[in-house]
N, C-alpha and C positions, 0 to 999 in steps of 0.2 A: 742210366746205363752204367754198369758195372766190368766193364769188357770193352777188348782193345784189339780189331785184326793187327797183326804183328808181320813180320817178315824176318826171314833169318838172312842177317849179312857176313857169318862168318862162322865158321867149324871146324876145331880142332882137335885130334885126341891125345887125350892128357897122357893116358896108360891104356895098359890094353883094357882096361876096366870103366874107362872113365871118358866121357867125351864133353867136349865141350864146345855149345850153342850159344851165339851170342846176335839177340833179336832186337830189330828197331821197331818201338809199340807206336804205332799209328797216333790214338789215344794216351799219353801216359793218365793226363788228368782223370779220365773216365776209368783208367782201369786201377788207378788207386794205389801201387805198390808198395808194402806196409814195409817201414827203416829197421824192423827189427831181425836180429840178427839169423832169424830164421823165417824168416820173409818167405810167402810159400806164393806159386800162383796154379792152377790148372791148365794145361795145354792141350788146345781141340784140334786133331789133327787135320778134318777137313773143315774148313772153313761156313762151307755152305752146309753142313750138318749139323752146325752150332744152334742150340744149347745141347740136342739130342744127342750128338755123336759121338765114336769114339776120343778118350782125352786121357789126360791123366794127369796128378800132381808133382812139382819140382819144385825144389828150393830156390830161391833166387838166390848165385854164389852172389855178383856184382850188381848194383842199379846206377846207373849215371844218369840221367834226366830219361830222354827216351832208348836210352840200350840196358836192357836186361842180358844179365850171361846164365848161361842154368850151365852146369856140369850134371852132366847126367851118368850114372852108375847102369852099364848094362848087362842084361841078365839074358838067361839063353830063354829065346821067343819074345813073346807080348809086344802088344801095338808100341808102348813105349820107347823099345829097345828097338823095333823094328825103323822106326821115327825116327831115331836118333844116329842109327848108322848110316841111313839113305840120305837126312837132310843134307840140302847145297843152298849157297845163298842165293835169294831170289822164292824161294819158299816162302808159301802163305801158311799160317795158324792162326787160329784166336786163343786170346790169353784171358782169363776169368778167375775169379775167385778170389783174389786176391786174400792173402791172411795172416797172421802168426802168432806165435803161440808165448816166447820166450821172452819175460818179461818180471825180470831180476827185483829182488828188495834193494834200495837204493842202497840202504845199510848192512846188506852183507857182509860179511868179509870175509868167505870162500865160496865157490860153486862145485857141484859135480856135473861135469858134464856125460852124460848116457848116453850113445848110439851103436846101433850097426851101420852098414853099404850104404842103407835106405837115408840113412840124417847124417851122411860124411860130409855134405858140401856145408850142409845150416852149420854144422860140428865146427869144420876149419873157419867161416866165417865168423863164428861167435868166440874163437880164439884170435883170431885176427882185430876183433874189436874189442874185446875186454879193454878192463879201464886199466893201467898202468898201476902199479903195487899187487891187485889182486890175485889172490893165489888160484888155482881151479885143478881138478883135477880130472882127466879125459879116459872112462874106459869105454873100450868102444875093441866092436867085432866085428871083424874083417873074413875076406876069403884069402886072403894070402898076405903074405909079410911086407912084398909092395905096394899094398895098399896104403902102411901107413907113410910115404914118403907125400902122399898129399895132404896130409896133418900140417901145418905150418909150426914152426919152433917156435917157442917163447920161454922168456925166464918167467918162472913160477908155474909153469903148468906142464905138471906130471902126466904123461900118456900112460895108461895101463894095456896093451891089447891083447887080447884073443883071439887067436888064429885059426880060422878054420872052422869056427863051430859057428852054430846060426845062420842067417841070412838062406834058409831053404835048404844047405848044404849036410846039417847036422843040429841034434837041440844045441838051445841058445843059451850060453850062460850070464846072460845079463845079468835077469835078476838074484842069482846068486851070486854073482860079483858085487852088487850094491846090498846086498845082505851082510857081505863079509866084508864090505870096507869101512876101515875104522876113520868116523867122522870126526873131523878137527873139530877146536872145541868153538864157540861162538856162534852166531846166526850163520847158518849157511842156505845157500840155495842149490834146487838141481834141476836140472832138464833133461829130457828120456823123446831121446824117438828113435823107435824102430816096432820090433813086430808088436803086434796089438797085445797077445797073451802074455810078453813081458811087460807090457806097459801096467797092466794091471794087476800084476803080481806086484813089481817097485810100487806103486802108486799106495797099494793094502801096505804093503811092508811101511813106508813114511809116514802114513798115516797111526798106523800101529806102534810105532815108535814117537807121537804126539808132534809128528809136523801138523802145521796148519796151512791147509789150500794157498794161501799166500807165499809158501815155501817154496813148489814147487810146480813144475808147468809140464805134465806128462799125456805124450800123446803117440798112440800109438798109427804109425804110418803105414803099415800090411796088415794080412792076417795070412798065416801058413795056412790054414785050412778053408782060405775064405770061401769057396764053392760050397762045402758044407755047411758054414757057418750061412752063409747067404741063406739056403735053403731049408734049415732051420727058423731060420727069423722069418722066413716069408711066412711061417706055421704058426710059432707061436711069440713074433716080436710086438703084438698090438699091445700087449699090457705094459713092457716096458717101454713103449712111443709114448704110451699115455702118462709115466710117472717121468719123463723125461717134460714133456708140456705142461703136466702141472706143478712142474716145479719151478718152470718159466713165469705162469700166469702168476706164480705166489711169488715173485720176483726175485728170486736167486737167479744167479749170474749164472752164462752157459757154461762155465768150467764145473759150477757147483751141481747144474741142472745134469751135464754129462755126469759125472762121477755117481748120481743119484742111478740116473741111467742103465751103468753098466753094474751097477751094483747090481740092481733087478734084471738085467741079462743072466748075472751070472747066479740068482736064484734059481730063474728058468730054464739052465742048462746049455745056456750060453754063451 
C-alpha cells in the first residue's frame, strides 16, 4: 500500500490566493512522503472513491512525522479549488502518490529556480532549505504583485518576477525568461514547474545549450490546453506510450524515458 486516509485538522488562508491545509496521515509509513524539497502527494477528495475519484496533486509546504501542510493556490472553479475553500477540520481524504522531482548536483554552485502559482509553495520551500553560501536565482510568475510576499527572503537569492502573465491569465513568459538569463559561470542546476508547454520549451532550450539530464529536473505541472490536448492523445498517443516503455525496458531512467516521450509527442503534434 502506497496511500494514507488523512484528515484535516486545520485551515488557514494565507492571501486571498493562497490557503492553507494542514492534514493528519493515518498511515505516514505506507504513504511514504518523499524529504525533497518539492515533495508532491495526490489528494482524493472522496475517500470511498479512491483510487477512481476525483483528486488532484499538491506540493507538500511542511512534513513533521504525521502532519502534512499543503498551501494550496486557488483558481476560479475545479474540484481542487472547490476542496480547499469548503475544507474544516474533521475532513476525510486519501493521500497517494507520493513523489518529487528536485534533486540538485551535490557540487553545484548556483541553481535557477523556475515556476509559476502552480510550484509557489515547492518554489518557497526549496528556498527555505537551500544549503547556506548557495547562491540561486528565483524567476517565477505570479497573478499579482502580492503574490510574491509568500516568497521567503534570503541572502543570496535573487527573485526575478513577472507579473500578470501565465498561469491561464495571459501567455507565459517563462521560457523566454530562462532564454534570456545570463547564467553564472560554474556548474549550475535548475528546476521548472509550472505549465507543461514551458516546461518543454526550457528543457529543449538546456539541453540545446549542452546541459546534461543531470543538470536539471523539469517538470511540467498543468497543461492550458489540457481538454484538447487530452483528446488528441486519446487519437494518436499509442505510438509515443510505446517509445516512452521501450525506453524503460532498455533501462533508461524515467526522467530519460519521459524526455524520450515528449520528444515523440511533440513529433506527433503534441
Amino acid at each position: 500500500m502506497s496511500f494514507s486516509p488523512a484528515s484535516v485538522v486545520e485551515t488557514r488562508q494565507l492571501s486571498s490566493r493562497l490557503r492553507r491545509l494542514v492534514l493528519r496521515v493515518d498511515d505516514p509509513d505506507a504513504l511514504g512522503v518523499k524529504p525533497a524539497g518539492d515533495s508532491a502527494v495526490g489528494v482524493y477528495f472522496a475517500p470511498h472513491d479512491h483510487p477512481d475519484g476525483e483528486g488532484r496533486n499538491y506540493s507538500v509546504r511542511r512534513h513533521d512525522g504525521a502532519l502534512v501542510t499543503l498551501d494550496i493556490v486557488r483558481h476560479a472553479g475545479g474540484p481542487g479549488t472547490r476542496w480547499a475553500s469548503r475544507a474544516t477540520a474533521g475532513d476525510r481524504v486519501v493521500l497517494d502518490h507520493a513523489r518529487s522531482w528536485y534533486r540538485p548536483l551535490p557540487e553545484a554552485r548556483w541553481q535557477l529556480l523556475v515556476s509559476d502559482l502552480s510550484g509557489l509553495p515547492a518554489a518557497a520551500r526549496i528556498i527555505e532549505e537551500l544549503p547556506p553560501r548557495l547562491t540561486a536565482t528565483v524567476i517565477v510568475e505570479l497573478g499579482a504583485a502580492d503574490d510574491l510576499d509568500y516568497l521567503p527572503r534570503r541572502d543570496g537569492v535573487t527573485v526575478v518576477p513577472h507579473i500578470g502573465t501565465g498561469n491561464g491569465l495571459a501567455p507565459s513568459t517563462l521560457a523566454a525568461a530562462v532564454r534570456g538569463h545570463p547564467m553564472p559561470p560554474g556548474l549550475g542546476y535548475c528546476w521548472f514547474a509550472g505549465e507543461a508547454a514551458q516546461s518543454r520549451a526550457v528543457r529543449k532550450y538546456l539541453r540545446s545549450s549542452g546541459w546534461t539530464p543531470d543538470r536539471y529536473d523539469i517538470t511540467g505541472y498543468w497543461r492550458a490546453d489540457s481538454e484538447a490536448w487530452d483528446a488528441r492523445f486519446a487519437t494518436h498517443g499509442d505510438a509515443a506510450l510505446a517509445v516512452y516503455e521501450n525506453a524503460l525496458a532498455a533501462g533508461k531512467s524515467d526522467k530519460l524515458a519521459f524526455e524520450e516521450f515528449d520528444d515523440a509527442c511533440e513529433r506527433i503534434g503534441l
